[in-house]
N, C-alpha and C positions, 0 to 999 in steps of 0.2 A: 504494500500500500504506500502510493507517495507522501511524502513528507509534505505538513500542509502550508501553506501559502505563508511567508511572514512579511506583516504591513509596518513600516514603521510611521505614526502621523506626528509631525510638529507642527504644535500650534500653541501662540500664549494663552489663548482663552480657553481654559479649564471645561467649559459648557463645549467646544469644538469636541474634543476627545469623547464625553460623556453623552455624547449626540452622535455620531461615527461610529464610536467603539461598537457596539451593540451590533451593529446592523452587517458592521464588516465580519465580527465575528459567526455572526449565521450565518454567512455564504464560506463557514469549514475557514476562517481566516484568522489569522496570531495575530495580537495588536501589541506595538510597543509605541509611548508615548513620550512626548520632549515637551517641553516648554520652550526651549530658548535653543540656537542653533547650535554652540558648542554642545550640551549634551547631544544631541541628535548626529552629530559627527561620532561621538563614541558610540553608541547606540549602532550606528548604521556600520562603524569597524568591527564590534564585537559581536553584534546578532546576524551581521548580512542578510538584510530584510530586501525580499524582491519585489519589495517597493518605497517611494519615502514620498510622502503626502507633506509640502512642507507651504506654512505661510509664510507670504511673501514679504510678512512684518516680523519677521522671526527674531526676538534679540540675539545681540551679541554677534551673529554671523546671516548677511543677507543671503539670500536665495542664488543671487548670481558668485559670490564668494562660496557658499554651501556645494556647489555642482563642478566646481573647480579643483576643490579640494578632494571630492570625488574622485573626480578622472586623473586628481595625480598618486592616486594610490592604489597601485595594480589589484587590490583585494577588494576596491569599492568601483573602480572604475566603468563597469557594467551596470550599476543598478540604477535604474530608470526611477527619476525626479517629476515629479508631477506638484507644481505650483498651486497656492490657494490661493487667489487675490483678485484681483481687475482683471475685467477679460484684458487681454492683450499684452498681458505682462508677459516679460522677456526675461531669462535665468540665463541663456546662452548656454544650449543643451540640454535642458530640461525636456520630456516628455511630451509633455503638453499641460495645458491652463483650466485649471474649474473656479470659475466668475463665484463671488459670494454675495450673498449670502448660500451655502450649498446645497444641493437637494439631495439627497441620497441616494434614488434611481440613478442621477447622474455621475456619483460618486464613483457607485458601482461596475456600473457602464466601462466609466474612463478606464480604472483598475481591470478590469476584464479586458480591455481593448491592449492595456500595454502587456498583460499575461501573454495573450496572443500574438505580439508582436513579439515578444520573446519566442514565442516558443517556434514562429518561424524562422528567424533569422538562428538560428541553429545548424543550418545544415544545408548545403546547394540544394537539399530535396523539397525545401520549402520554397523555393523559386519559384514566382506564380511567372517570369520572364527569361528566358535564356537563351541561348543563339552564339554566336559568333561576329566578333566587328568587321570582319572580311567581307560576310554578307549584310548585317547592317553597322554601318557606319557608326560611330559615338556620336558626332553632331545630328546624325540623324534620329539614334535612339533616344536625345536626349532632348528634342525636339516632340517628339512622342510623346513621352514624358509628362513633357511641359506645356502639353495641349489639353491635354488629361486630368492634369492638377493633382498629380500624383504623389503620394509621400510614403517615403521607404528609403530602402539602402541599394545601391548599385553595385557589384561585385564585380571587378577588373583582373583577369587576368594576362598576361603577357611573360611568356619565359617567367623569369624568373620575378617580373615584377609586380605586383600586387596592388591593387588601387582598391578605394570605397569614396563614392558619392555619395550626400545625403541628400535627401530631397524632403520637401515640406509644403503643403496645394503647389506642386510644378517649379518652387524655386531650390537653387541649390544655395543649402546651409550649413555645408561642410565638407570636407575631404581630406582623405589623408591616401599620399603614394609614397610608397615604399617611407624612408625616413623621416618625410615631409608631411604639411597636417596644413589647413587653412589655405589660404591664397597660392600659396608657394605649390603646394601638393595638386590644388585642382586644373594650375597650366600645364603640371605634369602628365596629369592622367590623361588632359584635352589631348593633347600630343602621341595617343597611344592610338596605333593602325590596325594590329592585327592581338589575335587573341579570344578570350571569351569572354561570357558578362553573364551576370545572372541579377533578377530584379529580386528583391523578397519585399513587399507592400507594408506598411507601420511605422510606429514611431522609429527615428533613425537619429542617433545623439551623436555627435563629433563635435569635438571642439580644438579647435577654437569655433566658436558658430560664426558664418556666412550669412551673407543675404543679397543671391546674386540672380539676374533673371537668366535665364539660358542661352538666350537669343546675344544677348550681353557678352558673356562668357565667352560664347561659342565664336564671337566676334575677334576677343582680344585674344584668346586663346590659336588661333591664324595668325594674327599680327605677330606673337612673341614667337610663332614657329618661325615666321619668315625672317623675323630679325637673327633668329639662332643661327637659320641656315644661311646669313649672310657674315656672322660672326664666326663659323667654321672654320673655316680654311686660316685663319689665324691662331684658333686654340690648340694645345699640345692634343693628341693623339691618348686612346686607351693603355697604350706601351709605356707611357711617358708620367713624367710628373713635375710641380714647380715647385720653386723655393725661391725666397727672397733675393737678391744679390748680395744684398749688402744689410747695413743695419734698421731695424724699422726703425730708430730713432732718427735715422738721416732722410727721412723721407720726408717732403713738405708738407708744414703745417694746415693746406687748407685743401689738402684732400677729399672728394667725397668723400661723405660715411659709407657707402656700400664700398668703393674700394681701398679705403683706410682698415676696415672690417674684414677685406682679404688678405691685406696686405700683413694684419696681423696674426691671422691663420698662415700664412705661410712663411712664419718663422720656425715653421718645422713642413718638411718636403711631404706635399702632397698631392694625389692624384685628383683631375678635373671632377671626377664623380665626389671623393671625400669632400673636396674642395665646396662642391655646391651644398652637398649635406648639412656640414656646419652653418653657412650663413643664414641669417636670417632671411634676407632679403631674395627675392625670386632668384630662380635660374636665372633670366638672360640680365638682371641687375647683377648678380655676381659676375657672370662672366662678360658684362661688359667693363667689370673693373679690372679682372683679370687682364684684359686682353690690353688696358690702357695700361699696365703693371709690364707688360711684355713689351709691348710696344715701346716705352718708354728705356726700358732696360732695368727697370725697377726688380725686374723677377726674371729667372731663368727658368728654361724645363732642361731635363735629364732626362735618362732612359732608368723606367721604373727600376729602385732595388740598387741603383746603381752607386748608392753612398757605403756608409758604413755599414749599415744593417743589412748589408747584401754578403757581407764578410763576417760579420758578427753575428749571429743568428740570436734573436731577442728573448731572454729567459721566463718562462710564465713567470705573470703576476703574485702568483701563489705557487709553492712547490706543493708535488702532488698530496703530501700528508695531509699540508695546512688545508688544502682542497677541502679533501675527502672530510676533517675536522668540521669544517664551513657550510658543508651540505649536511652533515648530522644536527649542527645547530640550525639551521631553517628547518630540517624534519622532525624537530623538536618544537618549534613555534608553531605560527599558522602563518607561513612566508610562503608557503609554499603550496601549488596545484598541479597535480598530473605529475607528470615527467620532469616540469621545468620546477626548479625549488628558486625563488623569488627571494630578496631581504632587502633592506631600505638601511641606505644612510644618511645622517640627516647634515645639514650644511647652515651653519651658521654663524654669522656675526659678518664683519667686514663690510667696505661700502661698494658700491657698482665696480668700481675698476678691479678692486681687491679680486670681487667674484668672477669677473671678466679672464683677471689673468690665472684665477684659480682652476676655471673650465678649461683655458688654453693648455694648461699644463696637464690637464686629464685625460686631453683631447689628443695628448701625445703618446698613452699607453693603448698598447693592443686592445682590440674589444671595447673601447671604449666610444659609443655612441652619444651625440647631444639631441638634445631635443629642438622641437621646435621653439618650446618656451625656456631656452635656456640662459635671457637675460631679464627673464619676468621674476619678480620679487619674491614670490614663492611659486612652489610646485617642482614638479620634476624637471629636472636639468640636466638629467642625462645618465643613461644606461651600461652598466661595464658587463658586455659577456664574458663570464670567467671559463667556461668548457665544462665538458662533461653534468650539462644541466642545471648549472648555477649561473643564476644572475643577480646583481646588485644593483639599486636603484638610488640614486644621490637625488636628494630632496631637500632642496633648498627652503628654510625655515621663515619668515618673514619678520622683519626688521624693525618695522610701523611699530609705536607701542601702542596703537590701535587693533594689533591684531595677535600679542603676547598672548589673548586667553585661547587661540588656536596652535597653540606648540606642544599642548599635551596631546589632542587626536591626532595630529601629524604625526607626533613624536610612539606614536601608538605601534609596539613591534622592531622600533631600529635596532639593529646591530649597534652603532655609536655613534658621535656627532663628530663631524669637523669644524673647527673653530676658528674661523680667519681672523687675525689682528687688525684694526683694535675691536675691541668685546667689549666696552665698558658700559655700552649701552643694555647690553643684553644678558648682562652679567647677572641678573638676580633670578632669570629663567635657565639658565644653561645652570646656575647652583643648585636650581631644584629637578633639574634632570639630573644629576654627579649625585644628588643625595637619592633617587632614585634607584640607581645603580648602573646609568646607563654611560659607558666608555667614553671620554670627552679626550680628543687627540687636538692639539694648538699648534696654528701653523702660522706663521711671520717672522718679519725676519729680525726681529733681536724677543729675546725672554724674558726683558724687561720690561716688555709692554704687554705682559700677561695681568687683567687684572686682577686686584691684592684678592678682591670673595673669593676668586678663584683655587690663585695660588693657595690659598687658608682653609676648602672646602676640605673636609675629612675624606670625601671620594674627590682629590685634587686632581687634573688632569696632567697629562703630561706635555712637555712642552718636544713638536716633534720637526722643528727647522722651517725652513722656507719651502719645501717640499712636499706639497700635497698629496702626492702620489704613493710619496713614502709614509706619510702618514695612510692616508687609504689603506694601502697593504697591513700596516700592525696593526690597524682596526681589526680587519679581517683575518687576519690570521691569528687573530683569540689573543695577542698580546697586549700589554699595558703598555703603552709610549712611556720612554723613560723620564722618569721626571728629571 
């Protein structure tokens, strides 16, 4: 017999719950309730309710902050948000909207419709569309679509790449291809000729949320190909890779950001695909910086492998014990689903650049992936595959001291924090995580700007150089950074 349905409802008004509860629970349904949105964040990590009913007044954490925090925690990331408030309120990824005051036919409804949408998007076999873009086109399908007013998820295959469109009445409010997520991802997917696609109908959540018409899209999505293929014959080759010339400090000061933003990824030798992965900014804005980086003499390509690391062959991150150690602790937590065993590290203190040059430096070990949000204040910042079924998740903690009461369900499950210099602001949260038990590793570059709570806490952290990486590693490999 299946496990039954668990609803989690946040709402401040007491009479919501005691009006709800009742009726969800006769249709065989578990109710848990919140008042305010940080409980509702534990609530949603520790019960994993397949569903969260949340008002759009919620304290402490709004709806669109609530659904973000979501999606950056591989263990909550799927569970569909469904808004109480004004029609037409926007959470960016949420579910969908019930207007209050609520009716409870309608309640039920909505909640039954997103089960449903779950329970097709499971598997290519719930494809109510599928075919081939050989024989019909993307701009064409998605023209379709958009005539239709259709809302669901669009399934992209090609070799090895992977794409998903969302859609919502006919327009697209999301995408993610291959590394990519938001704007950047959906001129990717436009760009795909051959391959499959499968439709599955229902709520379809991505974020960052979009709000684009197709006709639009499908517009500038031509443009940014034609400019790619006029930008070709200048860019290095799949064989090939760049690197800076010279120092990024000698570079002029009144650079574009897009390629000031390359130029400092490529202080370490990278290939055109990594190359675009990393930036924020679209494909043909990165490699229009690129190519002004080359053009100019600013940047050289090579032949891939052809530096040092083509002689030196690069040592795992973790030697095989510390591994094998690393996946016993996630299959001791709840980090871990299936095959893949999942763990979270948390990243905190430091200011923009701090974090900026802190990504840079992560962005330089094997397996290690960024995100798309990986200069946004919180959330995930970026992915390190360690092999043989373990991954770690770096989750950058948030700074605001408007949003301190959100560091304990973020902090819900990590392995240990990285601490960038200076901390002084965050000092009295990061004390109550060390008094927690949870592994605090401090990275900058003198010990002296470690602050005193810190240094003084009874679970004191240790101080672990200017090296992030190396800190990373003694996290992960069960050790205590040396004090």
């Amino acid at each position: 017999m299946p496990a039954p349905r668990k609803i989690l409802l946040c709402d401040p008004d007491p009479a919501t719950a005691r009006a709800l509860g009742p009726v969800l629970r006769r249709n065989g349904w578990h109710v848990h309730a919140a008042r305010d949105g940080a409980r509702a964040l534990q609530l949603a990590i520790l019960r994993q309710p397949d569903v969260v009913l949340l008002d759009e007044g919620a304290p402490l954490v709004d709806a669109a902050t609530f659904v973000r925090i979501l999606r950056a925690n591989p263990r909550t990331e799927h569970i569909p948000v469904v808004v109480l408030g004004a029609a037409g309120a926007d959470a960016g990824g949420a579910a969908g909207v019930l207007a209050k005051p609520l009716d409870e036919h309608d309640v039920v409804a909505r909640v039954e419709a997103v089960f449903r949408g779950v329970a097709a998007s499971r598997g290519r076999d719930g494809a109510e569309l599928a075919g081939s873009l050989a024989q019909m086109p993307l701009p064409d399908l998605l023209q379709v679509l958009a005539m239709n007013r259709r809302a669901g998820r669009l399934e992209l295959t090609c070799g090895a790449t992977r794409a998903t469109l969302a859609l919502a009445d006919g327009r697209l409010v999301g995408a993610r291809c291959g590394a990519a997520s938001g704007e950047k991802a959906l001129y990717r997917a436009l760009g795909l000729r051959d391959g499959q696609f499968g439709f599955v109908a229902g709520p379809a959540e991505l974020a960052p949320r979009l709000d684009r018409r197709v006709d639009e899209a499908v517009l500038e999505g031509v443009r940014q190909a034609d400019e790619l293929a006029r930008l070709a014959p200048a860019l290095p080759g799949e064989a090939e890779e760049v690197l800076l010339a010279g120092d990024a400090e000698a570079l002029p000061p009144d650079l574009h950001p897009v390629t000031a933003e390359v130029a400092r990824l490529l202080a370490v030798p990278r290939t055109v695909g990594a190359l675009v992965d990393l930036t924020a900014a679209s494909d043909l804005e990165a490699l229009r910086g690129l190519a002004a980086l080359l053009e100019r003499g600013w940047a050289v390509r090579r032949p891939a492998g052809s530096g040092a690391a083509a002689t030196n062959p690069v040592a795992p991150f973790l030697a095989p014990a510390e591994l094998r150690d690393l996946r016993g602790r996630l299959g001791r937590g709840r980090h871990g689903a299936g095959a893949l065993a999942v763990g979270k590290v948390l990243l905190a203190g430091g200011g923009p650049l701090a974090r900026r040059a802190a990504l840079a430096r992560l962005a330089a070990v094997s397996g290690f992936e960024a995100t798309h949000d990986a200069d946004a204040a919180f959330g995930t910042a970026g992915r390190l595959a360690l092999g043989e079924g373990a991954r770690v998740d770096v989750v950058a903690l948030p700074g605001d001291a408007g949003h301190l009461p959100l560091w304990r369900p973020l902090a819900a499950g990590a392995l240990g924090a990285l601490v960038l210099l200076p901390a002084d602001d965050v000092a009295a949260p990061l004390l109550a995580l060390a008094a927690a038990g949870l592994p605090l590793a401090v990275c900058g570059p003198a010990p002296g700007a470690v602050p005193a709570a810190l240094s003084g806490a009874a679970c004191a952290p240790g101080y672990c150089g200017a090296d992030l990486a190396h800190a990373l590693r003694r996290l992960l490999a069960g050790a205590r950074p040396a004090g």
